[in-house]
C-alpha positions as CSV (number, residue, x, y, z in Angstrom):
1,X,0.0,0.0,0.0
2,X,1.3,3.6,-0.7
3,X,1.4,6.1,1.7
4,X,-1.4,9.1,2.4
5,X,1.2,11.4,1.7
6,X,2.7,10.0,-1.3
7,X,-0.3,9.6,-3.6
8,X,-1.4,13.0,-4.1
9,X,2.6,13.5,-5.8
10,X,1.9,10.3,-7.8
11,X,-1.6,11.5,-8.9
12,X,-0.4,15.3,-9.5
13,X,2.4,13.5,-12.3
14,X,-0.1,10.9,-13.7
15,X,-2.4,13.6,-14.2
16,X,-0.5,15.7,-16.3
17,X,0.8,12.6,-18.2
18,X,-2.8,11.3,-19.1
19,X,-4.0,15.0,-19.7
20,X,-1.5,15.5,-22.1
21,X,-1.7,12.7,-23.7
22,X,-5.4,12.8,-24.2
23,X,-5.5,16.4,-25.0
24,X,-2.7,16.1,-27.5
25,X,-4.4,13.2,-29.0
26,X,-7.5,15.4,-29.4
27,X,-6.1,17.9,-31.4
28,X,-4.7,15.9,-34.0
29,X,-7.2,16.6,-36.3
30,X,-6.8,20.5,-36.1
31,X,-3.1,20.1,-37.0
32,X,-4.1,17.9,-39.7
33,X,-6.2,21.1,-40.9
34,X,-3.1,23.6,-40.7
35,X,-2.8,23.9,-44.5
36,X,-6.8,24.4,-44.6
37,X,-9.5,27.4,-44.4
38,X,-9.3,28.9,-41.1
39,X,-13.0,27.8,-40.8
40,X,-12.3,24.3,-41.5
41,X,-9.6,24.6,-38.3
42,X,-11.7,26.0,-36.0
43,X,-14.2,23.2,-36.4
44,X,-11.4,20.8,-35.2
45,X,-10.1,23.0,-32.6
46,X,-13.7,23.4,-31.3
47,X,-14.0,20.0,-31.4
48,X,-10.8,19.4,-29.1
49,X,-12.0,21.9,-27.1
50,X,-14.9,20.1,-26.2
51,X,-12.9,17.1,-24.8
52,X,-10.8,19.2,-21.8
53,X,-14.3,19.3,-19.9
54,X,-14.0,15.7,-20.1
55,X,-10.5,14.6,-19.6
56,X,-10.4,16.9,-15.8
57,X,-14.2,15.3,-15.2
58,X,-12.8,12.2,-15.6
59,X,-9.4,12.5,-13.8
60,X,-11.2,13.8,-10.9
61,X,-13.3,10.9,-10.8
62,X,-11.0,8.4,-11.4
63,X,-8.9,9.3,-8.6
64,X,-11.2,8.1,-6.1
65,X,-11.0,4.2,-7.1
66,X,-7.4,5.0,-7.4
67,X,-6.9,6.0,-4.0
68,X,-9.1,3.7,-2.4
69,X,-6.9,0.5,-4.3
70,X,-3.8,1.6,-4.1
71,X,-3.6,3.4,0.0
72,X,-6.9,1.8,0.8
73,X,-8.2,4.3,3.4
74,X,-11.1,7.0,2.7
75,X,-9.3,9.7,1.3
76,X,-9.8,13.5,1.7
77,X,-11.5,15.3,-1.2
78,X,-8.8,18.2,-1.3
79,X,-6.3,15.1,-1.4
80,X,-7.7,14.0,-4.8
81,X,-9.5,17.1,-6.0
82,X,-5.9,19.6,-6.1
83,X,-3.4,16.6,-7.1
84,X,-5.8,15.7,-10.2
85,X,-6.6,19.3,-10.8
86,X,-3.1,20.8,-10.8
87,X,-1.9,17.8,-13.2
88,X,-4.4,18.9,-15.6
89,X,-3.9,23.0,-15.4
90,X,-0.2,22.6,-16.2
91,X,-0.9,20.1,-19.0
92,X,-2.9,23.0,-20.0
93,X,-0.6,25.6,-20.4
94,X,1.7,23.0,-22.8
95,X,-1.2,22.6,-24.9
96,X,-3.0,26.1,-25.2
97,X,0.9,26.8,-26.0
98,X,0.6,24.7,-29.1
99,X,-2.5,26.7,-30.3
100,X,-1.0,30.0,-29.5
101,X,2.9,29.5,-29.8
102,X,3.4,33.1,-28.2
103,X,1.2,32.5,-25.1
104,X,3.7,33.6,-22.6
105,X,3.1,31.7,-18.8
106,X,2.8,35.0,-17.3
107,X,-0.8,36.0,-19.3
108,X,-1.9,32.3,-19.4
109,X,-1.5,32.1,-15.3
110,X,-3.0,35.1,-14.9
111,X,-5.9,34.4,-16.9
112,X,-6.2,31.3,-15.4
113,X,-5.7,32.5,-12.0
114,X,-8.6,35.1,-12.6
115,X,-11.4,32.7,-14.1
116,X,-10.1,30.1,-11.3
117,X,-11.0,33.1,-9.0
118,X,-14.4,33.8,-10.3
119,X,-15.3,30.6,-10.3
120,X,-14.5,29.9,-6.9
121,X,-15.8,32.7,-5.6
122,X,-19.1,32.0,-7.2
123,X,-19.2,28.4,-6.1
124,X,-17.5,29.3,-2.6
125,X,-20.7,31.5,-2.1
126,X,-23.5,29.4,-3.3
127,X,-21.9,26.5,-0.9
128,X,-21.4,28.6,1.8
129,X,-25.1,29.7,1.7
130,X,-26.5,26.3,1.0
131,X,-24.4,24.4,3.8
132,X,-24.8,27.3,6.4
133,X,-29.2,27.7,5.7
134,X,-31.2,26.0,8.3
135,X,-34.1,23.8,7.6
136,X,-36.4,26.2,9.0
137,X,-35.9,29.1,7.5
138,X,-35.2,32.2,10.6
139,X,-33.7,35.7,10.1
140,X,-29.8,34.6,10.5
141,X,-30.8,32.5,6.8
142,X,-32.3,35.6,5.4
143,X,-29.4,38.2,6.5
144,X,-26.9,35.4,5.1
145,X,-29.0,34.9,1.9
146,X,-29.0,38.7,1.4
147,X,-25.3,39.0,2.0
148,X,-24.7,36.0,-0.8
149,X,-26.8,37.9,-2.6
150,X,-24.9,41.1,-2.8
151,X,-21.3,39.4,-3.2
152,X,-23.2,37.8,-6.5
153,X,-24.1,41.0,-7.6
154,X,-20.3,42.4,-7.0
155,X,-19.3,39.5,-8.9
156,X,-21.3,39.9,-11.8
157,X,-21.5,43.8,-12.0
158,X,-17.6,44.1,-12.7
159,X,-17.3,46.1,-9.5
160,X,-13.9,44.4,-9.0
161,X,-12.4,45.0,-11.3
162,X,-11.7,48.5,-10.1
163,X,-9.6,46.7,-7.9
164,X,-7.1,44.5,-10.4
165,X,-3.6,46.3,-10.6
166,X,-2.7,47.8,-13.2
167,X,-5.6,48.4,-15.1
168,X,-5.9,50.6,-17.8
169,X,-2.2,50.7,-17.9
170,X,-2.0,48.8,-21.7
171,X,-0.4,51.0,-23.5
172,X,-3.0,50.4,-26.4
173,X,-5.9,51.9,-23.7
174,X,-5.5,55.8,-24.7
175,X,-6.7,54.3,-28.1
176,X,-9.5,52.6,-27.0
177,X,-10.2,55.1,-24.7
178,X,-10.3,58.0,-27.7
179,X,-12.2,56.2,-29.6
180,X,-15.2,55.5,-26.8
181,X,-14.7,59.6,-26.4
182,X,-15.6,59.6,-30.1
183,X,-18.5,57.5,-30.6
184,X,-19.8,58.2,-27.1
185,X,-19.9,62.4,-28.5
186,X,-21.1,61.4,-31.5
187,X,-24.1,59.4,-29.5
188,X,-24.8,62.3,-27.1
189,X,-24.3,59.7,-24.6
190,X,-22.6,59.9,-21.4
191,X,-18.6,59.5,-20.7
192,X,-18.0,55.3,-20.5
193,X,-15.0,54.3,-18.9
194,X,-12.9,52.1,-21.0
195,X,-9.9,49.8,-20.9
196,X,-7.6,47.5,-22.3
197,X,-6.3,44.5,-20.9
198,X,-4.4,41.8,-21.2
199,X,-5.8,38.3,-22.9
200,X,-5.5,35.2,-25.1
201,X,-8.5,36.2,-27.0
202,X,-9.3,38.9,-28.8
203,X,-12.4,40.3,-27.2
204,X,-14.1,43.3,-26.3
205,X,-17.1,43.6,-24.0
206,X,-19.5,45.6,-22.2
207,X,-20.3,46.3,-18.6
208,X,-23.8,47.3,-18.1
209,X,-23.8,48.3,-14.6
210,X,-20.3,50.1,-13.9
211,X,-20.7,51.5,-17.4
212,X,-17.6,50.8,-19.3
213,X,-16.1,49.2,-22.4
214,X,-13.0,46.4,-22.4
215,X,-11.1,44.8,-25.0
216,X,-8.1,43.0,-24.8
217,X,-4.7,43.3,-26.7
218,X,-5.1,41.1,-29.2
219,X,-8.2,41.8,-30.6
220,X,-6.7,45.9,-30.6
221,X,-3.6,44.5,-32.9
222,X,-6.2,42.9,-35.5
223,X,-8.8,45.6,-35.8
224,X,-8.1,48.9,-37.8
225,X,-9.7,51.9,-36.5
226,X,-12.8,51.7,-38.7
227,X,-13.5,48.3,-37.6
228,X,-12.7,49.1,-33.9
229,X,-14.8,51.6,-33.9
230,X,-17.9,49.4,-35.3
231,X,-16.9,47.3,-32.2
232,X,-17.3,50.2,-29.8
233,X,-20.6,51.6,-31.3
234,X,-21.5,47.5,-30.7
235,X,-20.7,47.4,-27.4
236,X,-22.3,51.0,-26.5
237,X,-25.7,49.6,-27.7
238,X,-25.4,47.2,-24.9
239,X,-24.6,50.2,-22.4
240,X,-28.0,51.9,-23.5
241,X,-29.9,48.7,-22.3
242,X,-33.1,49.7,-20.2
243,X,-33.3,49.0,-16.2
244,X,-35.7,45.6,-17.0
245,X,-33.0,44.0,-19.1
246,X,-30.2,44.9,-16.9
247,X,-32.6,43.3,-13.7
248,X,-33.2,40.6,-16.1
249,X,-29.3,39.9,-16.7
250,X,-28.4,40.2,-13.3
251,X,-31.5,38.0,-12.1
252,X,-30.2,35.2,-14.1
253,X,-26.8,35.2,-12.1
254,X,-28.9,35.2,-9.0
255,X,-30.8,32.5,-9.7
256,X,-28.0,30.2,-8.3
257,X,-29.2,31.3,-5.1
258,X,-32.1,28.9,-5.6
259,X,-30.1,26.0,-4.4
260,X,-29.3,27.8,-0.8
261,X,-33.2,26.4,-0.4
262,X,-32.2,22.9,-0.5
263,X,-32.1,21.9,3.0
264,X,-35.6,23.6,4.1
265,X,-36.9,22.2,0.7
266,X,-35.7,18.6,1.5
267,X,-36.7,18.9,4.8
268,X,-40.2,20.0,4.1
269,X,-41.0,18.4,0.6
270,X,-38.6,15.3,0.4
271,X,-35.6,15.4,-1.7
272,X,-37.5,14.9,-4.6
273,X,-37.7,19.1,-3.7
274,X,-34.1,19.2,-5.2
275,X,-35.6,18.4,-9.1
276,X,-38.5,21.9,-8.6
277,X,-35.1,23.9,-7.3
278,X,-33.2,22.7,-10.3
279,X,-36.3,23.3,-12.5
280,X,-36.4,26.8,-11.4
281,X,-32.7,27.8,-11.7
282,X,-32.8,26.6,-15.4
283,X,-36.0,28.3,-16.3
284,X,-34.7,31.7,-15.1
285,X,-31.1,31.4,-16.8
286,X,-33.1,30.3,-19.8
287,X,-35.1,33.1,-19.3
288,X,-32.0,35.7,-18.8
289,X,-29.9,34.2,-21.8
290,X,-33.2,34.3,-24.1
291,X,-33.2,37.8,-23.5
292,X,-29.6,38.5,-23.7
293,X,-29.6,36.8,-27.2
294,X,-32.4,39.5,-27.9
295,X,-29.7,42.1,-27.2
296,X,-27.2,40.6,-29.1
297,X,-29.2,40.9,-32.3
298,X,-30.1,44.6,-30.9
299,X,-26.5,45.7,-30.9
300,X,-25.5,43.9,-34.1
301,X,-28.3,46.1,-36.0
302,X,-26.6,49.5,-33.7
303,X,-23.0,48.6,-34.8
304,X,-23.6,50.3,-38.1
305,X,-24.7,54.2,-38.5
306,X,-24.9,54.0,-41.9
307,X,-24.8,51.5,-44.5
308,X,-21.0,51.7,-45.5
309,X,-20.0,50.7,-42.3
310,X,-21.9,47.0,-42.5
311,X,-19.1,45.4,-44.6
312,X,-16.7,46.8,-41.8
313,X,-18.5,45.7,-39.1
314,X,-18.4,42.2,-40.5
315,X,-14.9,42.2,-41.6
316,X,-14.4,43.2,-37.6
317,X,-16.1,40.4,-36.7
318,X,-14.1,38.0,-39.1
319,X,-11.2,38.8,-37.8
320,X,-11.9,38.2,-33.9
321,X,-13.5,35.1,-35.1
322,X,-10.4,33.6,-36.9
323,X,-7.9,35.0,-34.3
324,X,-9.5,32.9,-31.7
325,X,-10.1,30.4,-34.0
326,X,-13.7,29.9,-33.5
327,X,-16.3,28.1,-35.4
328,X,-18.2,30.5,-38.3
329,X,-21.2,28.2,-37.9
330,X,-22.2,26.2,-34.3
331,X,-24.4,23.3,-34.4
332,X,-26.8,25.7,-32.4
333,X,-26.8,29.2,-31.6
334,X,-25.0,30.2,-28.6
335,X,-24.9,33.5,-26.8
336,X,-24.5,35.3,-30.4
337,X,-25.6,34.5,-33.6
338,X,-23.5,32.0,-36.2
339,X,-20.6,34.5,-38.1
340,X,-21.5,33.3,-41.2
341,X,-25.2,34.9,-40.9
342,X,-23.9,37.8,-39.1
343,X,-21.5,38.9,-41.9
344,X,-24.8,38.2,-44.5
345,X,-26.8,40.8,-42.1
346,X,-24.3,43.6,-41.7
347,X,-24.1,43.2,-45.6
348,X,-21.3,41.4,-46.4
349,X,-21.6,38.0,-48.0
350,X,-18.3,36.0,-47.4
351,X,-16.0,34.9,-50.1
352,X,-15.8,31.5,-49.3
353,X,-18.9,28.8,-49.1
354,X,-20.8,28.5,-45.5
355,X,-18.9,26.2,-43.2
356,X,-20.4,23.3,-41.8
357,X,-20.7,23.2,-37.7
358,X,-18.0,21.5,-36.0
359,X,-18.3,17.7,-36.0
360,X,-19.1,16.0,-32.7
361,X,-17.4,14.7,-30.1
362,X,-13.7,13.2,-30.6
363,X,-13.5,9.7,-29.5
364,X,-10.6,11.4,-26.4
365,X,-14.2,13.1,-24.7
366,X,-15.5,8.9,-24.3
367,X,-12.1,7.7,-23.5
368,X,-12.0,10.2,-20.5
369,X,-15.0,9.6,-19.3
370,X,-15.3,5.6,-20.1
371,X,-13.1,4.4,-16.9
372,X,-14.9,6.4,-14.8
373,X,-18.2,5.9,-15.7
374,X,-17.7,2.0,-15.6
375,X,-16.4,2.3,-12.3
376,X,-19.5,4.3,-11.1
377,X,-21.5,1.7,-12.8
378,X,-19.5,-1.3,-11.1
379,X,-20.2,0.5,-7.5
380,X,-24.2,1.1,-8.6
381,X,-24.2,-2.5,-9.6
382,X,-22.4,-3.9,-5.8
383,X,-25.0,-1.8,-4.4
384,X,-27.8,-2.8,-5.4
C-alpha cells in the first residue's frame, strides 16, 4: 500500500501525463487542418476543445478508485481534488501553448488565476449559503441569503475590477479610450470608462452596470480603426440597455441562489424538492440568456450608423472570429448568432462557401469519461 502522503505526488504527475496525452491526441485533427481554411480549423479545434471538460471530469473521478486500491483508506477530497486538478492545469498551459505558440506563462497564469477566482468565488458563495441555511428558514438564513446575494451582484456587476492592478495601464488603452470619447460624443451619450487588458482572446465587452467598455490586446492588434470603432458603437448599444434588461441579466446570475433552499426544501417536501429547485434555476437562466440573445441581435443592428459601415463591421467580426479560432457556424446558436449569418446581415456575404458546424465529439471526450463511468457503474451494480 502507498502512503497518504505519497499519492497526491503520484496522482499530480499521472495527471499531467494522461491529460497530455489525451489532449494532445485530441487535437490531431486541427493540425491535420493547418494547411486548410481557417474555418475548416476551427471546427477541429472546437471540437478538441470540447474534450478538456471531459478529460479533468474524468481525472477527478478516477482518482477516487485509485486511491481507495492503491492506500486503501477513505481519502480526503482536497487530497484527490488539487493533485488531479493541478496535473491537468499545467498540461494546460503546454497545450494552449501549441494553439498559440506566443502564449507567454505569465498572461496564461494570470488568466487562469482570474477565471479560477471567479469561479470559486461563485461556487464558494453558493456552498457557503447552501451548507450554512437552516431547515427552518429564521432571520440569520435571510441576512446570510441577502449578504450571498450582494457578493453575487459584485461579482457579476464588474465592480472588482476596479480593484485589479494595473488596469488601464496597456499602453494600447488611450486608443480605445479615444475612440469610446468619439462614438460616445457622437451618440450624445454619457462619458464610459474604457480599458484594455491583457488576454489570449481577442475580445471586447461591455459592462452594463459600472458602465464601461474592455477589450483586450489582441483583438486591438487585428482591428483597424474603422472596424474598432464598429466594435465600440456595438458594445455601446449594450450600455444603452433599459433598467428591466439589466434586472433581467443580473437576475439570471442570482438564480444560483435557488439552491441555498435545498435543506428547508428537502426537509419540508422530500428530496424529490431538489428536481423543482433545479427546475427553477434553469427556467430563469433560460429566461435571462433568451433575453440576452435578444440584445445581441439589438446591438448587431446599432453597430452600423450607416450603411457603409456594414461590410466593416463584419470584416471586424471576421477577424476576432479567426484570431480565436472559432467556429463561423455552431451546431446551435450560442450567446451570439453564427458569423457566417452575421456577416450576411451587416451586408457582407463572405467569399468562401458556408462552413459546416464543428463535427461532434472526438473519440478522447469517451475515452476520459469511459473508466470512470464503468467504475461508477460497477459501484451502482455492488450496491444494489
Amino acid at each position: 500500500m502507498l502512503s497518504p502522503a505519497l499519492f497526491p505526488a503520484l496522482l499530480l504527475i499521472a495527471s499531467f501525463l494522461y491529460s497530455c496525452a489525451l489532449m494532445r491526441l485530441a487535437l490531431r485533427p486541427w493540425e491535420q487542418a493547418r494547411d486548410q481554411h481557417w474555418t475548416e480549423r476551427a471546427r477541429w479545434l472546437w471540437q478538441s476543445r470540447k474534450s478538456r471538460a471531459a478529460v479533468v471530469l474524468g481525472i477527478v473521478l478516477v482518482s477516487w478508485p485509485l486511491y481507495l486500491q492503491l492506500v486503501g483508506d477513505d481519502p480526503s477530497l482536497p487530497s484527490l481534488v488539487f493533485p488531479a486538478l493541478g496535473g491537468f492545469m499545467v498540461a494546460q498551459f503546454f497545450i494552449d501553448r501549441r494553439i498559440w505558440p506566443g502564449l507567454s506563462l505569465r498572461l496564461w497564469l494570470m488568466q487562469t488565476f482570474t477565471m479560477f477566482g471567479i469561479a470559486s468565488a461563485l461556487i464558494g458563495t453558493i456552498a457557503w449559503v447552501a451548507a450554512c441555511t437552516s431547515e427552518n428558514l429564521n432571520s440569520t438564513d435571510w441576512l446570510r441569503i441577502g449578504i450571498a446575494a450582494l457578493l453575487l451582484i459584485v461579482l457579476y456587476s464588474g465592480v472588482w475590477l476596479f480593484a485589479i492592478p494595473g488596469r488601464g495601464k496597456n499602453p494600447l488603452t488611450p486608443r480605445l479610450c479615444q475612440m469610446v470619447d468619439s462614438v460616445a460624443a457622437k451618440a450624445g451619450m454619457p462619458p464610459v470608462r474604457a480599458w484594455v487588458a491583457d488576454g489570449v482572446m481577442a475580445n471586447a465587452f461591455a459592462l452594463m452596470y459600472i458602465r464601461s467598455i474592455v477589450a483586450t490586446g489582441p483583438a486591438m492588434r487585428v482591428l483597424d480603426d474603422d472596424e474598432l470603432r464598429t466594435l465600440v458603437q456595438h458594445e455601446m448599444a449594450h450600455l444603452s440597455e433599459s433598467a428591466p434588461v439589466l434586472a433581467a441579466r443580473m437576475l439570471g446570475g442570482l438564480s444560483w441562489l435557488g439552491f441555498a433552499f435545498t435543506r428547508p426544501v428537502v426537509h419540508h417536501i422530500g428530496h424529490g424538492g431538489v428536481f423543482w429547485i433545479f427546475l427553477a434555476v434553469i427556467l430563469v437562466k433560460r429566461f435571462a440568456a433568451n433575453i440576452a440573445k435578444r440584445m445581441e441581435n439589438r446591438a448587431d443592428s446599432m453597430s452600423v450608423t450607416d450603411e457603409s459601415e456594414g461590410p466593416i463591421y463584419a470584416r471586424a467580426l471576421e477577424k476576432l472570429y479567426e484570431a480565436n479560432q472559432m467556429p463561423a457556424m455552431m451546431t446551435k446558436r450560442l450567446l451570439h448568432p453564427h458569423l457566417y449569418d452575421r456577416m450576411i446581415a451587416a451586408g457582407l456575404t463572405p467569399g468562401y462557401p458556408r462552413p459546416a458546424p464543428p463535427p461532434g465529439k472526438h473519440w478522447t471526450f469517451y475515452a476520459a469519461i469511459l473508466p470512470a463511468a464503468l467504475w461508477l457503474g460497477i459501484k451502482l451494480a455492488q450496491n444494489s
